[in-house]
C-alpha positions as CSV (number, residue, x, y, z in Angstrom):
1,X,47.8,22.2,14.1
2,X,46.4,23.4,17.6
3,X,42.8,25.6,17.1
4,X,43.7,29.6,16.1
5,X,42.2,32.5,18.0
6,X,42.1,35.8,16.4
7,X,41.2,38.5,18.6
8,X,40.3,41.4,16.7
9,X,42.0,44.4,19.0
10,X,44.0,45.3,22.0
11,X,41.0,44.8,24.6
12,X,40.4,41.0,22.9
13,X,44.0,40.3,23.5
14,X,43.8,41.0,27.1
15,X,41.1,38.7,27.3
16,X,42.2,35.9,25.4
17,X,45.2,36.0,27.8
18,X,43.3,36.2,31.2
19,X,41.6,33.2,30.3
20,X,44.3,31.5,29.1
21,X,46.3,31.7,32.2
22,X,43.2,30.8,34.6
23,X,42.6,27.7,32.2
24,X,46.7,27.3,32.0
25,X,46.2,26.8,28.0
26,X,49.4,28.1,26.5
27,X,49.8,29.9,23.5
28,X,51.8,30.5,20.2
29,X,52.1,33.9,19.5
30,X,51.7,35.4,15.8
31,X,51.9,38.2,14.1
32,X,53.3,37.9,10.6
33,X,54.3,34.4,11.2
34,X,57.1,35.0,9.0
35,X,59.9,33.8,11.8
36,X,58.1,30.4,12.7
37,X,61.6,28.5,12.0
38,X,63.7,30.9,14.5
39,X,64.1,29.7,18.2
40,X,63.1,26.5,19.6
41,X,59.7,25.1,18.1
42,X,56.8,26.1,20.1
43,X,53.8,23.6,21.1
44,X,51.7,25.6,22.4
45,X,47.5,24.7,23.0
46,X,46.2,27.7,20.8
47,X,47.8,29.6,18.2
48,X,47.1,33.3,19.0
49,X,47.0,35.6,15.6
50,X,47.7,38.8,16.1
51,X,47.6,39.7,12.4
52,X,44.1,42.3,13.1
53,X,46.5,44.5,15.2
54,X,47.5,46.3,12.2
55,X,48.1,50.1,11.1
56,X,49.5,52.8,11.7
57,X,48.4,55.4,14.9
58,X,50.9,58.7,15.0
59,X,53.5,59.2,12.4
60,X,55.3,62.4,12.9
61,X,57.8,63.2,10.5
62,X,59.3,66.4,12.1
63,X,59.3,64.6,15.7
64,X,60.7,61.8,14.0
65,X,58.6,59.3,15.7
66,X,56.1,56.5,14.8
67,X,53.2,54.7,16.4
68,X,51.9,51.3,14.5
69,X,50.0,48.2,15.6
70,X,52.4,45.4,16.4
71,X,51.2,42.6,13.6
72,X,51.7,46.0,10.6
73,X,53.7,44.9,7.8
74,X,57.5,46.3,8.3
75,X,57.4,46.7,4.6
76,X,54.2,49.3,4.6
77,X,56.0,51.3,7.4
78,X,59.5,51.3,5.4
79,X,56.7,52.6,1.9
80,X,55.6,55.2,4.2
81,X,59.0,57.0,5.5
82,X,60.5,56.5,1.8
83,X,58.0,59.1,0.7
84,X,59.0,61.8,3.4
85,X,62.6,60.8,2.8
86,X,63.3,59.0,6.3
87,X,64.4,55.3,7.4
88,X,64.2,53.7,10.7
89,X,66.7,54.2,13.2
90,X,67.5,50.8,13.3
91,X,68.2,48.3,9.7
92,X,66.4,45.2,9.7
93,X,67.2,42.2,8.1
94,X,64.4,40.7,6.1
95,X,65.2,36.1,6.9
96,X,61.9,35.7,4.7
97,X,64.4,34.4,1.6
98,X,67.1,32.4,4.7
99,X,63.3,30.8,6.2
100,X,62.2,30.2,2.3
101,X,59.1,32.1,4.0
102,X,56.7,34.2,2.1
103,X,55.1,35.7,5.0
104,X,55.7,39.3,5.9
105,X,57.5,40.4,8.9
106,X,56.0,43.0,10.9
107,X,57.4,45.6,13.4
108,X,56.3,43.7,16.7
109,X,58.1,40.9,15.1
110,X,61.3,42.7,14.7
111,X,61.7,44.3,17.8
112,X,60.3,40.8,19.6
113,X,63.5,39.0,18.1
114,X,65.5,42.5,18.4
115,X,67.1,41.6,15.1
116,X,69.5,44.3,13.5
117,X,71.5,44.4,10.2
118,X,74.9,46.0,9.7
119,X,73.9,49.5,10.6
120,X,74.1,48.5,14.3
121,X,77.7,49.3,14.7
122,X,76.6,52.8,14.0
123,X,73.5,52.9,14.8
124,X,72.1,50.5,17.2
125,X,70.0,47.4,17.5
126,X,65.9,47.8,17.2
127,X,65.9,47.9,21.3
128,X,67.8,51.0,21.3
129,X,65.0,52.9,19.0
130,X,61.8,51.4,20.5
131,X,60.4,54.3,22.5
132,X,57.0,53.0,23.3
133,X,55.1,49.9,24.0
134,X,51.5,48.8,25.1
135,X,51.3,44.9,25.5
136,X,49.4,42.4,27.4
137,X,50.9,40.0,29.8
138,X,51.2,36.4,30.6
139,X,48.4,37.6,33.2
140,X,46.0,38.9,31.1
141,X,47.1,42.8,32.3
142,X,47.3,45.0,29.7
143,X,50.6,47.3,30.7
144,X,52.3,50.2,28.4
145,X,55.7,51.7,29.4
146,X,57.5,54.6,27.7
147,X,56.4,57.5,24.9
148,X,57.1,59.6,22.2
149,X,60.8,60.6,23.0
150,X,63.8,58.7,23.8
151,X,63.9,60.2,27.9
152,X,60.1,59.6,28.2
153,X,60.6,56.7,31.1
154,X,59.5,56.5,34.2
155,X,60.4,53.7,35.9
156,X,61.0,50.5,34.8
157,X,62.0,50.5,30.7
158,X,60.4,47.7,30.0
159,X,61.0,48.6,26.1
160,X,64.5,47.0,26.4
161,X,63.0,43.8,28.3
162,X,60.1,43.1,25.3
163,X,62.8,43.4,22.7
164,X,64.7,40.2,22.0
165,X,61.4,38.2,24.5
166,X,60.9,36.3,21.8
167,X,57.3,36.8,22.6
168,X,57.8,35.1,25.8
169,X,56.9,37.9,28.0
170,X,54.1,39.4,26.7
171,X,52.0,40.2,23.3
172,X,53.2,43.4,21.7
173,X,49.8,45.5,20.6
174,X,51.2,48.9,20.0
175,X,54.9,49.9,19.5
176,X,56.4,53.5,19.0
177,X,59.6,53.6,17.0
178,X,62.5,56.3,16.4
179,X,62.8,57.6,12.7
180,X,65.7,59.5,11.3
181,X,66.1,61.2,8.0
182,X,67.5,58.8,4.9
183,X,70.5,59.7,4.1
184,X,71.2,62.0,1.3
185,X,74.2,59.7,-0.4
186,X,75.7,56.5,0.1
187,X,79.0,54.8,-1.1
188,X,80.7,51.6,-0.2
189,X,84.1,51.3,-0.6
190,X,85.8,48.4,-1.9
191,X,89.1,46.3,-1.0
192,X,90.2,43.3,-2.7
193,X,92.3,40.3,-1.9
194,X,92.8,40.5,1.5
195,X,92.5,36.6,3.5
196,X,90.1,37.0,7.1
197,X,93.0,38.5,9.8
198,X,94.1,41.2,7.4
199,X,90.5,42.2,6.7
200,X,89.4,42.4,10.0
201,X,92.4,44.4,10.9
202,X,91.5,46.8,7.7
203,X,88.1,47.0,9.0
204,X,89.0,47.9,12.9
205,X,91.4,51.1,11.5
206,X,88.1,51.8,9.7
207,X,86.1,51.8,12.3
208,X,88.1,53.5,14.6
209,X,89.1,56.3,11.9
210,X,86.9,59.2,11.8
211,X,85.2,58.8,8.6
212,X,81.6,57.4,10.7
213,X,81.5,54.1,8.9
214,X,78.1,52.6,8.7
215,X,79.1,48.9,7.7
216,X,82.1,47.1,7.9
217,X,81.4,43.6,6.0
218,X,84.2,41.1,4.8
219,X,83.4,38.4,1.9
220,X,85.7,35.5,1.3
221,X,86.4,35.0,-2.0
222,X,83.5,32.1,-2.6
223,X,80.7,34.4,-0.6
224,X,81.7,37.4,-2.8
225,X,81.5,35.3,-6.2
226,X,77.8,35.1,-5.3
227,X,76.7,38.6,-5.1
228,X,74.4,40.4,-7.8
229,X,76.7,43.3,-7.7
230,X,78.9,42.6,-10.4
231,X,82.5,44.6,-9.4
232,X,81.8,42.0,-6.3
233,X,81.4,38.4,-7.8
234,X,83.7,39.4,-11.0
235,X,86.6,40.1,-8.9
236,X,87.8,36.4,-7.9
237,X,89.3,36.8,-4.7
238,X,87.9,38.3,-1.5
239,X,85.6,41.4,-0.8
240,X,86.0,44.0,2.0
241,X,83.7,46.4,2.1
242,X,82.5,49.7,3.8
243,X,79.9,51.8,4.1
244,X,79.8,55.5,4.5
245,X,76.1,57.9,4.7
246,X,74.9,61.4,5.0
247,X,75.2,64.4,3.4
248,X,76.6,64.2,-0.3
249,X,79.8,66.6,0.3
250,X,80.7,64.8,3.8
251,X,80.5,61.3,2.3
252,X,82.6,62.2,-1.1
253,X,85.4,63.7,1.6
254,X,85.3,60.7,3.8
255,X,85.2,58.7,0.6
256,X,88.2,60.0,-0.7
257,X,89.8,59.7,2.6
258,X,89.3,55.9,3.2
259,X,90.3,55.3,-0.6
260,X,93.9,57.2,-0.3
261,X,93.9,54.5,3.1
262,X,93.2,51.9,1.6
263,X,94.9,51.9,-1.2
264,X,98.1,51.7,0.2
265,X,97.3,47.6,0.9
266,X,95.6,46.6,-1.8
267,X,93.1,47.2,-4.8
268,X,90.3,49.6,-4.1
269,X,86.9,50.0,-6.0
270,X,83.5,52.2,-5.3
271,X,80.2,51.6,-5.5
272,X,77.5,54.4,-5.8
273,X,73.6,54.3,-4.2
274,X,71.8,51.5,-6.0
275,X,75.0,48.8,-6.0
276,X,75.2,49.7,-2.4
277,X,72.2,49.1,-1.5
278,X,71.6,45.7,-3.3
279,X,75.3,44.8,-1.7
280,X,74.5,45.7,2.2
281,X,70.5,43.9,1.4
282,X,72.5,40.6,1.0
283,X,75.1,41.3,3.8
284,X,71.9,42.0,6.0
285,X,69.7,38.9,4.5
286,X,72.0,36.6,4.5
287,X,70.9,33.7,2.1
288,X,71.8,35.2,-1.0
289,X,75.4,34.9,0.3
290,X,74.8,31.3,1.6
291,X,72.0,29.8,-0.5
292,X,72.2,26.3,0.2
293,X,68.4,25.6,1.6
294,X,69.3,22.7,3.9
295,X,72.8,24.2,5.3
296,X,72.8,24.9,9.2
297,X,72.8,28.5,9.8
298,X,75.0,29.9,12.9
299,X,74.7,33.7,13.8
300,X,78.3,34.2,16.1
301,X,78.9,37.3,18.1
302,X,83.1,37.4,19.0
303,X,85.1,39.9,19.7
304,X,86.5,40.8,16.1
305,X,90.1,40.9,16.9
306,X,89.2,36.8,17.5
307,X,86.6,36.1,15.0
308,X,88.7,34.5,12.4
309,X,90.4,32.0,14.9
310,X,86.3,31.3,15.5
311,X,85.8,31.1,12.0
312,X,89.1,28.6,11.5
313,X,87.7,26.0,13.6
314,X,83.8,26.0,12.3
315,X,84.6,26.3,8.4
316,X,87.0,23.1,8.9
317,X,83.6,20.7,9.3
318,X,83.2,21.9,5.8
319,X,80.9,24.8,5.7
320,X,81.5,28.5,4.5
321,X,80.6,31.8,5.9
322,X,81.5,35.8,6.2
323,X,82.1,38.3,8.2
324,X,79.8,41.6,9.4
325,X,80.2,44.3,12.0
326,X,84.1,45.0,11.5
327,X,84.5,41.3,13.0
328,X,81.8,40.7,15.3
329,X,79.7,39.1,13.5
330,X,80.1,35.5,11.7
331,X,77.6,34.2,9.5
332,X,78.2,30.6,9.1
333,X,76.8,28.0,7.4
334,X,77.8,24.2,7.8
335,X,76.4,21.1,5.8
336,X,73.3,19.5,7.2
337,X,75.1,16.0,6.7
338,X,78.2,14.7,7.6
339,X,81.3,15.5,9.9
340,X,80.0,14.2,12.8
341,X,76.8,17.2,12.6
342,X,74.1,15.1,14.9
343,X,73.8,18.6,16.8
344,X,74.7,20.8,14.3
345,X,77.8,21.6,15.1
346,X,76.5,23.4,18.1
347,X,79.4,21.6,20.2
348,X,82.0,22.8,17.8
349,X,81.1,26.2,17.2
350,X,80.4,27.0,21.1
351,X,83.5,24.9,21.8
352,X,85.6,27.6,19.8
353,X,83.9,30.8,21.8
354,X,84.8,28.9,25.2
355,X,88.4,28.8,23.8
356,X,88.3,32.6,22.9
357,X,86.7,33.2,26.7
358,X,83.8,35.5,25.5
359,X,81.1,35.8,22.6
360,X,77.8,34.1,21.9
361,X,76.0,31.8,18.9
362,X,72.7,31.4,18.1
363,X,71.5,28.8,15.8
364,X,69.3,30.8,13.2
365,X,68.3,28.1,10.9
366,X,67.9,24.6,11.4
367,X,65.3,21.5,11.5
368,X,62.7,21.4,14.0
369,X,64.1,17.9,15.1
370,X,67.7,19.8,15.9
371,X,66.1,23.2,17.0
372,X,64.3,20.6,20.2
373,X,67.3,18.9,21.0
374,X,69.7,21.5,21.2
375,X,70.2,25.2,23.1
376,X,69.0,27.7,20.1
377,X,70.3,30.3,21.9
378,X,73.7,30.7,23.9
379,X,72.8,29.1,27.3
380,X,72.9,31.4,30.2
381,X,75.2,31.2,33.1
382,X,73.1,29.8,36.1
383,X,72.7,33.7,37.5
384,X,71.5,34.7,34.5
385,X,69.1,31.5,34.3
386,X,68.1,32.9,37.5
387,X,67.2,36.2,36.5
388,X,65.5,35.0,33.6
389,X,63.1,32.9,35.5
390,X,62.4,35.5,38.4
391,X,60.9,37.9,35.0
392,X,59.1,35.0,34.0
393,X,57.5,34.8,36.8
394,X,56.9,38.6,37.0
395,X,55.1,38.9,33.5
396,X,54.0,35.1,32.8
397,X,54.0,32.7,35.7
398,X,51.8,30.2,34.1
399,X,54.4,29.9,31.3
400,X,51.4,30.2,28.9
401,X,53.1,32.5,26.6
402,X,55.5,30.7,23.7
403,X,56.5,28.2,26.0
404,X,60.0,27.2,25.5
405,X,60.6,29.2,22.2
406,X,63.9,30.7,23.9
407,X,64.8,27.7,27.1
408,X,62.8,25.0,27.8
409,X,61.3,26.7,30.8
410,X,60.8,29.9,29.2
C-alpha cells in the first residue's frame, strides 16, 4: 500500500500536486474510495485522499443550484434536497452493493466517472448538470471553469472534459450542480410476457409517444424473479417496465394513456411511489438483479433497435443480463469460469458491437488480474487516441495523475 497524503483544503491540493509533478511521483486519487474496483487498477507512488474536501458551500433552492466540496458524501447532498422537496438533475447509481463496497460515494466521484441511472434518457447524464468546477491540475495549477447557471461559460467548458476523466485530468475540489424539484408522483407501468425484440419495440413506441417517459427498463423472466417488488418476481415470465413523473393529474392522464397502449399486447400492472422507487433503485444498482459476487459485469451501449442481437451472442457463454434505456443499455453478467473467459469475454462481447457497426462496452466489474490485461473501456479509434493524449498533455504531462486508470498511457 503506497504512503497516503491528506491535504486538508484546496490550497494543500495544489501543493501536493506541484510537487508531485516536479518530483514525477504519481498519484492515486481518492475521495470516497468507494469506486476502487472500476477502470484499470491504478499503481500509483502516493495515494492522495481527498476525503477533508467535504461540505456543502451555496445551496439555493429557488435558483436551483448547489455548490459542495468534491470528497461530500452524495448521500448527505441527496438528505439535504429531500427536505426542500428537490432531487438532482441527474439519477445516480449507487455500485457500493455491485463493488461489495461499504464506502460512500461522493459527488466528485460521480461526476469524475460521469455515471447516470435510467433517468438519462430523459434527463441527462451527471455532465449535462455540472455547472461549475474548481480543480487542480496535473501541474499543480489550481483552474475553475463555469458558474451558477447553465450559460455561465466563457471559453473553454472544461465541466464536460472533468466528467467521465476518471480523475485523470485533474482533482475535483469544488463542484456546482443543477437541482430540480422532486417530482410530485410517480408510477411505473407494467407489461408482462413479452421475449427481448418485442420489448424493445414496446419500449421505442413508448419513448417516442408523448407520455415523457422517464425509464424504459426490460427484465427477462430470471432478472425479474429477483426483484423485492413482489407484482415483479411473482409474475413468472418477463418484466417491461416504465416510468412516468411530475405532477399528480399529468402522470394519472399519461398513466392511463400508456395502459389503454399497452394493453392491447399483453398483461399490464401499475406500481405506485414506494414500489417504484425500490424497482428503478435495482434497475439503476444493478446487483440486486445480478447478484452473483464473482460474475463479470459488462455495461453495453447499442443502438436499441440492435441490442438484443448484442444480447444473443453474450448470454450464449452462459451469463444473464437486462435491458435499460428503451434498449440502449445491456447490463450483462457472464460466469467468471468457463467458456473460454481468460479475458472476460471482452473479445466476444466487443466482437458482437463490431458486427452491429456502432456501440460501446465497458467492463464495470472484474478482477484486478483481468481489469490489467484487458481494455476496461471501449478502445479509441487512433484519432481519438490522439486527441486524448494531446489533453493529457494539456492538463497532466507528467502523467502523475491516476496513471493508466482509463489507457495505459492515461
Amino acid at each position: 500500500m503506497p504512503e497516503t497524503l491528506k491535504p486538508q483544503d484546496a490550497a494543500q491540493v495544489a501543493e501536493v500536486l506541484a510537487w508531485a509533478a516536479a518530483e514525477e511521483k504519481s498519484m492515486a486519487l481518492v475521495g470516497g474510495d468507494s469506486k476502487a474496483a472500476l477502470g484499470r487498477p491504478v499503481a500509483a507512488d502516493y495515494r492522495l485522499d481527498l476525503s477533508a474536501l467535504n461540505g456543502v458551500s451555496l445551496y439555493e433552492p429557488e435558483e436551483l443550484v448547489l455548490r459542495a466540496a468534491a470528497s461530500t458524501p452524495l448521500g448527505e447532498i441527496q438528505a439535504m434536497l429531500a427536505q426542500q422537496r428537490q432531487q438532482l438533475a441527474f439519477e445516480p447509481p449507487d455500485l457500493g452493493d455491485l463493488y461489495q463496497n461499504v464506502n460512500k460515494q461522493t459527488i466528485g466521484g460521480v461526476l469524475a466517472t460521469n455515471l447516470a441511472g435510467p433517468r438519462r434518457i430523459k434527463a441527462g447524464a451527471a455532465r449535462d448538470h455540472f455547472l461549475g468546477v474548481e480543480a487542480v491540475s496535473g501541474r499543480g495549477t489550481a483552474f475553475k471553469s463555469g458558474g451558477r447557471v447553465v450559460k455561465n461559460v466563457t471559453g473553454y467548458d472544461l465541466c464536460k472534459l472533468m466528467a467521465g476523466s476518471f480523475g485523470t485530468l485533474a482533482a475535483l475540489t469544488e463542484v456546482t450542480v443543477k437541482v430540480l424539484p422532486a417530482p410530485e408522483k410517480v408510477r411505473t407501468v407494467l407489461l408482462f410476457g413479452l421475449d427481448d425484440p418485442a420489448a424493445i419495440l414496446a419500449m421505442s413506441q413508448a419513448a417516442g409517444s408523448p407520455h415523457e417517459v422517464s425509464g424504459l427498463a426490460h427484465l427477462p423472466g430470471m432478472v425479474a424473479a429477483r426483484s423485492a417488488v413482489s407484482y415483479v418476481a411473482a409474475a413468472g415470465d418477463a418484466v417491461t417496465a416504465v416510468r412516468l413523473e411530475g405532477p399528480a393529474p399529468s402522470v394519472t392522464h399519461r398513466t392511463e394513456a400508456l395502459r389503454r397502449q399497452w394493453g392491447a399486447m399483453a398483461a399490464v400492472e401499475e406500481l405506485h411511489g414506494h414500489n417504484s422507487a425500490i424497482l428503478w433503485r435495482e434497475i439503476a444498482n444493478v446487483a440486486p438483479l445480478l447478484p452473483d459476487p464473482e460474475a463479470i459485469i459488462w455495461k453495453v451501449s447499442v443502438t436499441p433497435s440492435l441490442g438484443a442481437q448484442v444480447a444473443a451472442a453474450a448470454l450464449a457463454m452462459g451469463g444473464e443480463g437486462y435491458y435499460d434505456w428503451a434498449g440502449g443499455l445491456l447490463w450483462l453478467a457472464l460466469p467468471l469460469q468457463g467458456g473460454g473467459q481468460r479475458n472476460g469475454g471482452a473479445g466476444l462481447v466487443r466482437n458482437a458491437l463490431d458486427d452491429q457497426e456502432g456501440g460501446h462496452a465497458t467492463l464495470m466489474r472484474g478482477p484486478g488480474a483481468l481489469r490489467e490485461r484487458i481494455d476496461v473501456f471501449q478502445p479509441c479509434a487512433p484519432p481519438l487516441a490522439a486527441l486524448s493524449a494531446r489533453i493529457k498533455d494539456a492538463f497532466d504531462p507528467r502523467r502523475i495523475l491516476n496513471p493508466g486508470r482509463m489507457y495505459g498511457d492515461i
